[in-house]
PARO-51902 format. One record per residue (C-alpha): residue number from 1; x, y negated, z negated. Coordinates in steps of 0.02 Angstrom, whole numbers, plus 50000, padded with zeros to 5 digits. Layout:
<vexvexs>
{vexvex NUM, {X, Y, Z}}
...
</vexvexs>
This chain:
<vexvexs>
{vexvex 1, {55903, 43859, 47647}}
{vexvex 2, {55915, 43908, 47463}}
{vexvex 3, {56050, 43795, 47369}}
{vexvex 4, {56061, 43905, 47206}}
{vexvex 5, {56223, 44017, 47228}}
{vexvex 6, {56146, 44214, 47231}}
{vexvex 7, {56226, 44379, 47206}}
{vexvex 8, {56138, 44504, 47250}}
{vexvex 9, {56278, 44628, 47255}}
{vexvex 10, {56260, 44634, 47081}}
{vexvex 11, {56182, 44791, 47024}}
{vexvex 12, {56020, 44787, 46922}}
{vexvex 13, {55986, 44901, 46780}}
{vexvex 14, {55813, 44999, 46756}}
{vexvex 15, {55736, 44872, 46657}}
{vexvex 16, {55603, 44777, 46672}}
{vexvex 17, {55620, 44592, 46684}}
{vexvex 18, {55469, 44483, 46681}}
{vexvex 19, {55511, 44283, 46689}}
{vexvex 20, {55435, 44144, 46777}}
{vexvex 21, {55555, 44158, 46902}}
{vexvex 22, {55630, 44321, 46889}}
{vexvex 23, {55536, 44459, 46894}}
{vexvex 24, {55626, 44665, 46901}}
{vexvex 25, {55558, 44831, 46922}}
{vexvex 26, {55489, 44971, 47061}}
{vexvex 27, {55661, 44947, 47113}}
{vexvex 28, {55653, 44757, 47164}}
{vexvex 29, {55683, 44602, 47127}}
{vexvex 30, {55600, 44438, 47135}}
{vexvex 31, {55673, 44278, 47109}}
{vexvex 32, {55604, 44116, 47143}}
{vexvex 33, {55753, 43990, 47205}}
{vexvex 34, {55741, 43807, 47266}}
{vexvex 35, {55700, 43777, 47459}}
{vexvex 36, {55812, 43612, 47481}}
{vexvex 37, {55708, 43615, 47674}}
{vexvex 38, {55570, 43556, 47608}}
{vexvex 39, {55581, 43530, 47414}}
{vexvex 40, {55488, 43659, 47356}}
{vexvex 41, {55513, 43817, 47309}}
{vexvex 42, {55557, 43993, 47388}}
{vexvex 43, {55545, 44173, 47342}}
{vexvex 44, {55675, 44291, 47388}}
{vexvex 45, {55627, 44497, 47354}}
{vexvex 46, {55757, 44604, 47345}}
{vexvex 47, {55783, 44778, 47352}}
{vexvex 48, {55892, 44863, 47235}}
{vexvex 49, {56074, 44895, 47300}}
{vexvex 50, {56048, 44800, 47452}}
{vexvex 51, {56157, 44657, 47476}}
{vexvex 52, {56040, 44529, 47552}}
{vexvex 53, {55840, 44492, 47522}}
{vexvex 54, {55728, 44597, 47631}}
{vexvex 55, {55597, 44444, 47627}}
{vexvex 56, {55623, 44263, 47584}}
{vexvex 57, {55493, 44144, 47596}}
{vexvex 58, {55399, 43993, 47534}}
{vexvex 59, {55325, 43985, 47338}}
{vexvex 60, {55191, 43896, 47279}}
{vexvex 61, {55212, 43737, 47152}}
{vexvex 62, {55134, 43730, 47003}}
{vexvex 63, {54996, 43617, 46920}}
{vexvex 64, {55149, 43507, 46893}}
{vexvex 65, {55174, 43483, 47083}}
{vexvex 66, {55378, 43497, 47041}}
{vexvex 67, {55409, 43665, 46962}}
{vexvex 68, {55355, 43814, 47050}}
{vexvex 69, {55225, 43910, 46986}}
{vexvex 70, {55276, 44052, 46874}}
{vexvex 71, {55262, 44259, 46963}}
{vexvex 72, {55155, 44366, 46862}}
{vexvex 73, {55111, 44535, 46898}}
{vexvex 74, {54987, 44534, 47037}}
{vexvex 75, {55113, 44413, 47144}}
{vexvex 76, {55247, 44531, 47102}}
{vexvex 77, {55164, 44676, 47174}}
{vexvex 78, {55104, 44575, 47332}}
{vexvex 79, {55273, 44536, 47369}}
{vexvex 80, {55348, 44713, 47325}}
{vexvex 81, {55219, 44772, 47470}}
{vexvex 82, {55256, 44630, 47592}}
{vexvex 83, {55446, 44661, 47577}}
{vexvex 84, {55425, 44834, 47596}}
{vexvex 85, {55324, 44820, 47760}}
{vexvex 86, {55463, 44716, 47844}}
{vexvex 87, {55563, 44879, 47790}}
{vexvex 88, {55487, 44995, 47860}}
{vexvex 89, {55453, 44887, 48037}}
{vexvex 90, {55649, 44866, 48027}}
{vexvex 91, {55654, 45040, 48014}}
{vexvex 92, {55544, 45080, 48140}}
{vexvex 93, {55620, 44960, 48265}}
{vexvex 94, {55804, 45021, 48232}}
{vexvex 95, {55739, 45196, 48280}}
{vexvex 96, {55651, 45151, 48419}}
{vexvex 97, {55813, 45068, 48476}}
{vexvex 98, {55941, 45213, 48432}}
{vexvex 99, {55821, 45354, 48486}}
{vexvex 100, {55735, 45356, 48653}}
{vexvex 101, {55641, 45512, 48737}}
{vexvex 102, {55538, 45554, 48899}}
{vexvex 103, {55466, 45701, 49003}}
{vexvex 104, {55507, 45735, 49176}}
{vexvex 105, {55409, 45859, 49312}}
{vexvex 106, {55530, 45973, 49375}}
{vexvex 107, {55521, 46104, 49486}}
{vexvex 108, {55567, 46248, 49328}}
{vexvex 109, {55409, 46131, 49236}}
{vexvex 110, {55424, 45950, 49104}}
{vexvex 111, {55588, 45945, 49040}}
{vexvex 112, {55612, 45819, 48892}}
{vexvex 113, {55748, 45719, 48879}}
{vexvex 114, {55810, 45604, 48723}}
{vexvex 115, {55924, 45500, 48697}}
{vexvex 116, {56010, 45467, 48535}}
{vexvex 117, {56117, 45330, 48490}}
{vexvex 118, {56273, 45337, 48370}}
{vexvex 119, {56311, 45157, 48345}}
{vexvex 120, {56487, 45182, 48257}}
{vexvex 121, {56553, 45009, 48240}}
{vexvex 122, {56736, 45048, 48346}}
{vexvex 123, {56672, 45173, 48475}}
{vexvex 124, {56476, 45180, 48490}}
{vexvex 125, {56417, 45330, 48602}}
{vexvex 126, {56239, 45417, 48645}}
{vexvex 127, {56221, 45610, 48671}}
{vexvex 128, {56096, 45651, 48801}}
{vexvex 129, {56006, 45793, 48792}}
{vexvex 130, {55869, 45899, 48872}}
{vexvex 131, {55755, 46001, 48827}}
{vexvex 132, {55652, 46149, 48908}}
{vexvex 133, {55428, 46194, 48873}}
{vexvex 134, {55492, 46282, 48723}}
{vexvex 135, {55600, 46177, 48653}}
{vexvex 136, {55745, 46236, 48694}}
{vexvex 137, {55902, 46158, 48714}}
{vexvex 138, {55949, 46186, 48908}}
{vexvex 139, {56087, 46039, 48925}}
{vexvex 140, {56183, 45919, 48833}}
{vexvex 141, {56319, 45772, 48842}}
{vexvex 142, {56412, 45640, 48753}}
{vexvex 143, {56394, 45472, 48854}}
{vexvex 144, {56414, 45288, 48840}}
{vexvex 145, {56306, 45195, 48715}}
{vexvex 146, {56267, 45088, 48845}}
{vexvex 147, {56181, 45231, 48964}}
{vexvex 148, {55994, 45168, 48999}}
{vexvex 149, {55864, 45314, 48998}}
{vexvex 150, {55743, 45324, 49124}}
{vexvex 151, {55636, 45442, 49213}}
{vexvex 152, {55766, 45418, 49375}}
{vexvex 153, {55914, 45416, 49263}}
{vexvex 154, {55857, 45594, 49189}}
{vexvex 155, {55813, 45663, 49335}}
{vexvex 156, {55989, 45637, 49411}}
{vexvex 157, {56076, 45689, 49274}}
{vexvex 158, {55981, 45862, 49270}}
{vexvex 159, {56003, 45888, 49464}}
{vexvex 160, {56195, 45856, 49424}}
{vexvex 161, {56187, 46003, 49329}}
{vexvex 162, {56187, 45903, 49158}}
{vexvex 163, {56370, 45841, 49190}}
{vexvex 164, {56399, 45669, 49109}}
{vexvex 165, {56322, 45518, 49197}}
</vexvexs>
């Protein structure tokens, strides 16, 4: 774990910074920090107004084989691209979480049905919803966060008339 005391609550202005260990711009930051793990070195990127890094990980050493070696520009942008990958796979795996949908046969034909998660800190709840060929809305219901969607779970809830599970 890094030993050198970060904030990185602290807001960054729009200019560019380009040290050996500090490097600012496309709305990130890079700064390389001492990995008491292992003695070496670490690189933390983070993304402007976020509180934590989005990516820490190890840094190379330099000729020296004590100080790390300085980020330049082609570094930088490597690690602006890897950082912003675990973003978006974040991303994609808090929506896959939160939002949840399937397609039941029916006799009136497929009926989709989602799920969508509201995960408000004091009273988390889902609304369930369903969906006719076109698209339309046909029912709809506020449940417990905690309702698990599947194929027999929809299909009860639309031959209960879409009341709430």
């Amino acid at each position: 774990m890094p030993t050198e005391s970060l904030d990185f609550s602290t807001p960054i202005d729009d200019a560019k910074v380009q040290q050996p260990r500090l490097w600012i711009g496309n709305g990130w930051t890079a700064r390389v920090i001492k990995n008491d793990d292992d003695e070496g070195w670490a690189v933390a990127m983070i993304k402007d107004g976020e509180p934590e890094p989005a990516l820490v990980g190890p840094w190379t050493m330099g000729r020296d084989k004590k100080n790390p070696k300085p980020l330049d520009a082609s570094a930088f942008r490597t690690l602006v691209k890897t950082a912003s990958e675990v973003l978006r796979r974040h991303e994609q795996q808090l929506h896959a979480q939160l939002h949840k949908s399937l397609y039941v046969s029916m006799p009136e034909g497929q009926i989709k049905v989602t799920l969508d998660i509201v995960p408000d800190e004091d009273h988390p709840y889902a609304m369930l919803a369903a969906f006719d060929q076109d698209g339309e809305q046909i029912g709809q219901v506020r449940t417990s966060a905690a309702f698990k969607l599947s194929a027999t779970s929809a299909v009860g809830w639309i031959e209960n008339d879409y009341r709430k599970p």
